[in-house]
C-alpha positions in Angstrom: 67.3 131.4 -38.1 66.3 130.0 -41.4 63.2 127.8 -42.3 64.5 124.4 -41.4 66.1 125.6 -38.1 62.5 127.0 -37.1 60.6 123.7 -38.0 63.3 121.9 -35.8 62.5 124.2 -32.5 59.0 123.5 -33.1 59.2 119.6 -33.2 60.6 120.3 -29.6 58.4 123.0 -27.9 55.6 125.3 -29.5 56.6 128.8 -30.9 54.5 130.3 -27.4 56.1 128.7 -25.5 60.3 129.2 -26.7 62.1 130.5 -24.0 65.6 132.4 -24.0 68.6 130.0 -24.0 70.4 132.1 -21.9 73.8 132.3 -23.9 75.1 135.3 -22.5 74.7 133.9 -19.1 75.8 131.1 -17.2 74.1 128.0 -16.3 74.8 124.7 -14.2 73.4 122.7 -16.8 76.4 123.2 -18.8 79.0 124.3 -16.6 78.7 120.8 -15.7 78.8 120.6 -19.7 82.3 121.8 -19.4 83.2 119.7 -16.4 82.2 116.5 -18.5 83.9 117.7 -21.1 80.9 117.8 -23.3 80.7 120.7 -26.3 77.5 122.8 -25.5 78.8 125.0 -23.1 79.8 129.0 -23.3 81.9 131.9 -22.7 80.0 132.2 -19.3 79.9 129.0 -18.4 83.4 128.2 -18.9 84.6 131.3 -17.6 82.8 130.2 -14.2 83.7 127.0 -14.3 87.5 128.1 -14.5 86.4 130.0 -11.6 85.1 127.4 -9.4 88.1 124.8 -10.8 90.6 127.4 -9.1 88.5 127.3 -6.2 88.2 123.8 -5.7 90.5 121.4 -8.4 88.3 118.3 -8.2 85.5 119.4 -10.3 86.6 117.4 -13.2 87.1 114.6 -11.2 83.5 115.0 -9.4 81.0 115.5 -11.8 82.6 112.1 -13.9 82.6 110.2 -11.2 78.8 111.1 -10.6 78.4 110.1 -13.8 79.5 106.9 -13.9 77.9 106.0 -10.3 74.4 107.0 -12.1 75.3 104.5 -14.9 76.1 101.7 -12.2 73.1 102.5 -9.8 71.0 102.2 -13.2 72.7 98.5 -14.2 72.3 98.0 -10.3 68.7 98.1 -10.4 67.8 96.9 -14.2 69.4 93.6 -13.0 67.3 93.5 -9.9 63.9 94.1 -12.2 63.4 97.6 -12.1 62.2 98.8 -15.4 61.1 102.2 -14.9 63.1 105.4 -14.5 62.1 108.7 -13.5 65.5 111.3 -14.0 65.0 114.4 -12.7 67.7 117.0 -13.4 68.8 115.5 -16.7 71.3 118.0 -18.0 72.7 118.4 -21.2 72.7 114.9 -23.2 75.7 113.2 -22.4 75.8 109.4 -24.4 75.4 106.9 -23.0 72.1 108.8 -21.1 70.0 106.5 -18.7 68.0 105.2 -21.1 70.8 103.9 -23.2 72.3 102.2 -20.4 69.1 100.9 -19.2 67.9 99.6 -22.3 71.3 98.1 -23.3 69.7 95.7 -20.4 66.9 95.4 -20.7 65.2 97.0 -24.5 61.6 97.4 -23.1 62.7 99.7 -20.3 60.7 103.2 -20.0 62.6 106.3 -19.2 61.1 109.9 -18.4 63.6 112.8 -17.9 62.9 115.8 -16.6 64.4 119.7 -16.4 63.8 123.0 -16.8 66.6 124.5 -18.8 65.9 125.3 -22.1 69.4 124.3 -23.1 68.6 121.0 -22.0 64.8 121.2 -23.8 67.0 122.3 -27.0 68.7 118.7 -26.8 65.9 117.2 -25.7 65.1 115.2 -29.1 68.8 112.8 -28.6 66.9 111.7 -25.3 64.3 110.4 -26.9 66.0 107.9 -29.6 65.2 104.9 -27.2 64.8 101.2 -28.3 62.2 99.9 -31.0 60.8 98.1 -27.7 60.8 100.6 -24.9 59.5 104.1 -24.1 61.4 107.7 -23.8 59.9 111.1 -22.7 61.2 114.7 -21.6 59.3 116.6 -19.6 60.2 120.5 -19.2 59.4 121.3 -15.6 60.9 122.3 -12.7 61.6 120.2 -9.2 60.6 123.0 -6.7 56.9 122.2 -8.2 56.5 117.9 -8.5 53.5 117.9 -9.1 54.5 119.5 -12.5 56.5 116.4 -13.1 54.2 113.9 -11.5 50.8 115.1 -13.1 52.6 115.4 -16.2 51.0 114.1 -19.3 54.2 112.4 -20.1 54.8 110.7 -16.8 50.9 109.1 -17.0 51.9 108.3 -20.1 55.0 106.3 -19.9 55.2 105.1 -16.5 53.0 102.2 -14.4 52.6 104.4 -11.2 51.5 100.9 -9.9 55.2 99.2 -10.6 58.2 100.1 -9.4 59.7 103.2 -10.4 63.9 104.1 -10.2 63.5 107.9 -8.8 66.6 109.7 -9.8 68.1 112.7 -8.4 71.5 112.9 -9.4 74.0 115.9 -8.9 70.7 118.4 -8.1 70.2 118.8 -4.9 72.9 120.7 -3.7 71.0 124.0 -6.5 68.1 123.5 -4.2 68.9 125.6 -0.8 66.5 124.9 2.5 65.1 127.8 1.1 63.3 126.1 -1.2 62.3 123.0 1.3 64.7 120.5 -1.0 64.0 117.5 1.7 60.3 118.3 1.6 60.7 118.3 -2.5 61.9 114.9 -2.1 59.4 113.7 0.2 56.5 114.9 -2.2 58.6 113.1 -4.7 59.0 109.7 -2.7 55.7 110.0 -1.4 54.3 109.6 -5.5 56.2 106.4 -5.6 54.9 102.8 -5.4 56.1 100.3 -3.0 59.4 98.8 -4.2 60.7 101.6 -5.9 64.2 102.7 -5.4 65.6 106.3 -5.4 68.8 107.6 -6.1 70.6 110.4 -4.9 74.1 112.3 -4.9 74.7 115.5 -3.3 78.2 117.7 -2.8 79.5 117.5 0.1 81.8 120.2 2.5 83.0 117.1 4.8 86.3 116.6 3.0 87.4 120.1 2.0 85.6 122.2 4.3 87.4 125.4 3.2 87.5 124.9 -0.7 83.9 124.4 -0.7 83.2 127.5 1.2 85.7 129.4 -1.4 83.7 127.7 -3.7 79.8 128.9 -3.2 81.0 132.2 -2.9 82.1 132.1 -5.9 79.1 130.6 -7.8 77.1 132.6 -5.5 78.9 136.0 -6.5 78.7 135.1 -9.8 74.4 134.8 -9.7 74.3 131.5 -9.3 72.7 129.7 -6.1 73.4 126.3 -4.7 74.2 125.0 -0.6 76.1 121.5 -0.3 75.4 119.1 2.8 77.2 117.6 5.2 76.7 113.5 5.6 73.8 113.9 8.2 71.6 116.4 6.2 72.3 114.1 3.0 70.9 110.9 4.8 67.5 112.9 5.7 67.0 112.5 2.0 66.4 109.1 2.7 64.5 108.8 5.9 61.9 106.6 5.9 63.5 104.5 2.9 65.7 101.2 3.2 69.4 101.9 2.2 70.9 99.8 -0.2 74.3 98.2 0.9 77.0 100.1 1.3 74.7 102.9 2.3 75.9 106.2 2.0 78.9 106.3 0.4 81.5 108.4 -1.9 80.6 107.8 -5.4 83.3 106.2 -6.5 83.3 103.3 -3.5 79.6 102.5 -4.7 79.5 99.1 -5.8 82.3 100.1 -7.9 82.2 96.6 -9.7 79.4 97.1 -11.5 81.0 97.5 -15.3 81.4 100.9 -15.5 84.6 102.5 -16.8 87.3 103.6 -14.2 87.0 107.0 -13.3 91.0 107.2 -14.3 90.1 106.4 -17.4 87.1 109.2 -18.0 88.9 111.5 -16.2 92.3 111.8 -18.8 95.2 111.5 -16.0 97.1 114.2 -18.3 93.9 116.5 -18.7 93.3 116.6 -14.8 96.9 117.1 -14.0 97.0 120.2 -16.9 93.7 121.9 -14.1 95.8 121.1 -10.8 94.0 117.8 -10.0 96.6 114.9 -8.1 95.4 112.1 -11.0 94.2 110.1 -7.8 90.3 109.8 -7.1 90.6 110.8 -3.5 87.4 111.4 -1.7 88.4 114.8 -0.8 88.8 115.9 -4.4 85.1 113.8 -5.4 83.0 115.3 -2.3 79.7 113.7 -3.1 77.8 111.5 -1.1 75.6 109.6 -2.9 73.5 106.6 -1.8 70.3 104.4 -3.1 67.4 103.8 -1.2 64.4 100.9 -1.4 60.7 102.3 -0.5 59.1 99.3 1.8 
């Protein structure tokens, strides 16, 4: 690593605090990379992936169409005055990022993202080119501990805990198992929110393709990784206590899909899918996400 390349890790994180990137290892971060068809992703990662994509086709499919029902949950709720955005589980920069679409509506908006992969903390820097009138911030810290995101310095900092507050928790849940309490996570997490905030969830799902799923965590799970998807009633106790927004839970792809955002045809290369065994139709079986967004009275 020369000079320059060793000034430009420090403008992200202090030397005593660098961490190993993990190269020679795989990582969900950017195996959903790959799946995006984003370039930082490795050897590992892809040969996972290619693993999981034999397993169960609509990967591709899935993690875009998350994508773009994060971008029109975001417009959703800039239009309906909600400035602030707290994403946790950011992932590998992928434009347009949350605060790009968010701003694009509304400049002064103020976006905090949070994650713990040092992939992610690499990148962190193209999160943080907001606009001249609003505010962007990374935090490095993990969701199985909120109050390292919530008593962060830069969440006091950029965020009106008094104002309403966009939670986000997009594509994450399902790498947090019961093990690690993920509907008590969330609960700490909603419980930190004002009145009139609104949070926003996806989550795979087994209820369409029972038996590729199952094929499909034992694959990630034989391969180191951890994660447990949810059927339709443990995804809704994510929002008990909250007001779901119309059409309530929902595929992805069937969430307000009016809302400007690009087709998922059109993200999803008809050609490229049909090249990894995908039909070139968004079915729900082949998405298998719930996803939903939620007011707090």
């Amino acid at each position: 690593m020369d000079r320059k390349e060793r000034q430009q890790r420090r403008a992200v994180k202090p030397p005593e605090s660098e961490r190993d990137l993990g190269l020679d290892r795989h990582h969900s971060a950017r195996i959903y990379d790959y799946f995006l068809g984003g370039r930082t992703n490795f050897p590992p990662d892809r040969e996972v992936a290619e693993k999981l994509l034999a397993a169960f086709p609509g990967f591709r499919i899935a993690a875009r169409t998350n994508r773009a029902f994060m971008h029109r949950a975001a417009r959703y709720l800039a239009d309906r005055g909600v400035h602030q955005f707290l994403d946790i589980g950011t992932g590998i920069p992928t434009s347009p990022n949350l605060h790009e679409v968010v701003q694009a509506l509304v400049p002064s908006a103020r976006v905090v993202y949070a994650d713990n992969d040092p992939i992610v903390l690499a990148h962190a820097r193209a999160l943080l080119t907001g606009s001249p009138e609003g505010r962007t911030a990374y935090v490095d810290a993990d969701i199985t501990e909120p109050a390292s995101i919530l008593g962060s310095q830069q969440v006091k900092d950029t965020l009106d805990m008094s104002r309403p507050i966009a939670l986000c928790v997009v594509g994450l849940l399902h790498y947090i198992t019961d093990e690690h309490d993920a509907h008590g996570i969330m609960r700490r997490l909603v419980s930190a929110m004002p009145s009139g905030s609104y949070v926003v969830v996806s989550h795979c799902t087994p209820d369409f393709a029972p038996e590729q799923w199952e094929e499909a965590i034992n694959v990630y799970r034989a391969d180191g990784g951890d994660a447990q998807v949810r059927s339709r009633d443990e995804f809704a106790r994510f929002f008990e206590g909250l007001e779901l927004v119309e059409p309530g839970i929902e595929v992805p792809h069937r969430w307000h899909p009016d809302l400007g955002t690009t087709d998922v045809r059109t993200i999803a290369d008809t050609r490229e899918a049909g090249e990894h065994g995908e039909s070139g139709d968004t079915t729900d079986a082949l998405v298998s996400v719930w996803a939903g967004v939620a007011l707090k009275p």
